[in-house]
C-alpha positions in Angstrom: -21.4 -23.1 4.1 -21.8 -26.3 6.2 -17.9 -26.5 7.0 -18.3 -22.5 8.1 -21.3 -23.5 10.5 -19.4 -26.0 12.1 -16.0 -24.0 12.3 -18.4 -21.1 14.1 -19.8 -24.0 16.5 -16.3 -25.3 17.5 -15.2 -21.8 17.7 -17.8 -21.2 20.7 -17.3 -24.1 22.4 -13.6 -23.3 22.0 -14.0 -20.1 23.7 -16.0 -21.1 26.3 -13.4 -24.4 26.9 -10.6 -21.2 27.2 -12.8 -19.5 29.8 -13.2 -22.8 31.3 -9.9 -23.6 32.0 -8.8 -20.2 33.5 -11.7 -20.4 35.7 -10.6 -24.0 36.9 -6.6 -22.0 36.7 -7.9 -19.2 39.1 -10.0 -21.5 41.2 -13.6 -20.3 40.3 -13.3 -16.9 40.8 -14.8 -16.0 37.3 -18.9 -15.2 37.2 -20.7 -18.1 35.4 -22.0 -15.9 32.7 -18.7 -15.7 31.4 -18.6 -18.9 30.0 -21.5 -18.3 27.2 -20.6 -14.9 26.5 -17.4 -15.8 25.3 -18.7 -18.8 23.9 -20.8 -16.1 21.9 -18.0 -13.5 21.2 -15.9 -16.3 19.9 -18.9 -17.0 17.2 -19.4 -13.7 16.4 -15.7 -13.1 16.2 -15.0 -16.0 13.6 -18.2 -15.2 11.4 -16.7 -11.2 11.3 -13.4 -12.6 10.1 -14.9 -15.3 8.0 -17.1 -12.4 5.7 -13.7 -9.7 6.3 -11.0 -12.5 4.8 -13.1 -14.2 2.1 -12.0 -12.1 -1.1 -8.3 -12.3 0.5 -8.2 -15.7 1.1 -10.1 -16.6 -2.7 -7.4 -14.3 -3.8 -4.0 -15.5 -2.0 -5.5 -19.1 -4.0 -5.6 -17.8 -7.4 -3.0 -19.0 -9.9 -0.3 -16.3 -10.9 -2.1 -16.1 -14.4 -5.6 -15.0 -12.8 -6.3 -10.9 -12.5 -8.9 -9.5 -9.8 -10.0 -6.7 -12.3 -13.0 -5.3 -9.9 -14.3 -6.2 -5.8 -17.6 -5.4 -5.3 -17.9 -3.5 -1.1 -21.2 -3.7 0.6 -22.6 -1.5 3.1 -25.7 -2.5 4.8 -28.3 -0.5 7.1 -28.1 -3.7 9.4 -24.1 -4.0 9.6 -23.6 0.1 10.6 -19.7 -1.1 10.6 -19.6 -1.6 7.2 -19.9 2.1 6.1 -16.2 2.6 7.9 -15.0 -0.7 6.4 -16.7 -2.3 3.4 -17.3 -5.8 3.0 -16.5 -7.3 -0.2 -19.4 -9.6 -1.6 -18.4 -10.1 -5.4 -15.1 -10.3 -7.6 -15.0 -10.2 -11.1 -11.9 -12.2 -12.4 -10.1 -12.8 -15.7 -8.0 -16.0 -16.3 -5.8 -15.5 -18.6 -4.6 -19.1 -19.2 -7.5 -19.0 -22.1 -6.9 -16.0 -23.4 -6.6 -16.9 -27.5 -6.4 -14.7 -30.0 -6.4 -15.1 -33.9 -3.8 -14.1 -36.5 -6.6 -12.5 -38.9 -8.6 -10.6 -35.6 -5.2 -9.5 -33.8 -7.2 -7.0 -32.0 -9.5 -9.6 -30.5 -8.7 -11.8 -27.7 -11.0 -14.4 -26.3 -10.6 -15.1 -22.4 -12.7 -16.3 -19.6 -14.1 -13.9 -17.2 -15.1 -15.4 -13.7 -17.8 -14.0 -11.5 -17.2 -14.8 -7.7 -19.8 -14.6 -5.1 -19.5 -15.1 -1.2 -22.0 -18.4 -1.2 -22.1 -18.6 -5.2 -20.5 -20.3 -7.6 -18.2 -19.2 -9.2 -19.2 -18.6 -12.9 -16.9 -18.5 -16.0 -17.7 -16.6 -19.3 -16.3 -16.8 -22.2 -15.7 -13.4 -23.7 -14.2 -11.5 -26.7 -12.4 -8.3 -26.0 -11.9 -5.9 -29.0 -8.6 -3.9 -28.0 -8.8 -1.8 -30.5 -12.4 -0.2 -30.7 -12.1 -0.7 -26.5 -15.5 -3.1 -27.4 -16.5 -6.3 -25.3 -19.0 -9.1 -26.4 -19.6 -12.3 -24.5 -20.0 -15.5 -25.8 -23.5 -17.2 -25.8 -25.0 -19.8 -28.2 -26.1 -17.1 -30.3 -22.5 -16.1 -31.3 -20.6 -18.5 -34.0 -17.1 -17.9 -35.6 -17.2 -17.6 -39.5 -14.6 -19.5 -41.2 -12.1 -16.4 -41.1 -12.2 -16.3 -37.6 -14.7 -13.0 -37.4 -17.6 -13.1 -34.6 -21.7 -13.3 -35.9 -24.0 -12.5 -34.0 -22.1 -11.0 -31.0 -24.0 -7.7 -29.7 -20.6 -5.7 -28.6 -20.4 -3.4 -25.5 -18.6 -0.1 -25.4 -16.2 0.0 -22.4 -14.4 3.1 -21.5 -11.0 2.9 -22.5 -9.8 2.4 -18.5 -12.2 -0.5 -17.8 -10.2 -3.0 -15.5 -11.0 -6.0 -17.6 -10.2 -4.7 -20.8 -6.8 -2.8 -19.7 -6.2 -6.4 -17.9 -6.6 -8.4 -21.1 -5.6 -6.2 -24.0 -2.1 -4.5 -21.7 -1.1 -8.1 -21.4 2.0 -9.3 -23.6 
């Protein structure tokens, strides 16, 4: 958040440097207000593409083994533009280099999801997918494995069979 503030404040004084110079190039012909509203345009042009190119630019990052399963768009009273082009605020992720499963539960798999925010921390939970019954239960400190391998404890979620998590864990070889 600190790096973005100071990329917007170079960005404005960038701007107003380009103004500068062509004013200097065309020998002071431009109005003086010029300078700070492109100083200005240049701030509010950077933090537009900053918000726009955040889930593409956490995305183009992601190892090959990492599925966007759901992005979460935003529309806001305050930011009118957003009802003709949604921002994205939230991603929910599945990284499949834990997915586990177990020879007696060949139906289950255990993976970690990962919940991305714009100016959050990215969270990782641990969950268990049931393929078969389309069920989903995450992992807390509640849930233990028995010595066969079978979950206690887990309070399991119905998902309808096209959820994008589930298809993204269970359609995987």
């Amino acid at each position: 958040m600190l790096l973005e503030l100071i990329a917007t404040v170079v960005m404005g004084f960038a701007a107003a440097g380009c103004v500068l110079i062509l004013n200097w190039i065309l020998g002071g012909r431009l109005p003086k207000w010029l300078i700070p509203l492109a100083a200005g345009a240049g701030m509010i042009g950077f933090i537009v593409w900053s918000e726009y190119s955040w889930s593409s630019r956490i995305i183009d990052t992601l190892p090959e083994e990492v599925s966007v399963v759901s992005q979460n768009e935003v529309r806001n009273w305050y930011r009118p533009w957003t009802y003709i082009w949604p921002l994205t605020n939230r991603m929910t992720l599945v990284d499949h280099r834990f997915d586990r499963r177990n020879e007696a539960f060949p139906d289950h798999v255990l993976t970690a999801v990962v919940l991305m925010g714009r100016w959050e921390p990215g969270r990782q939970v641990p969950v268990v997918f049931d393929c078969a019954q389309s069920l989903r239960a995450d992992m807390s400190a509640d849930v233990v494995f028995t010595d066969d391998g079978a979950l206690e404890g887990a309070d399991w979620l119905r998902l309808p069979e096209d959820d994008p998590a589930l298809r993204a864990v269970c359609d995987r070889e």
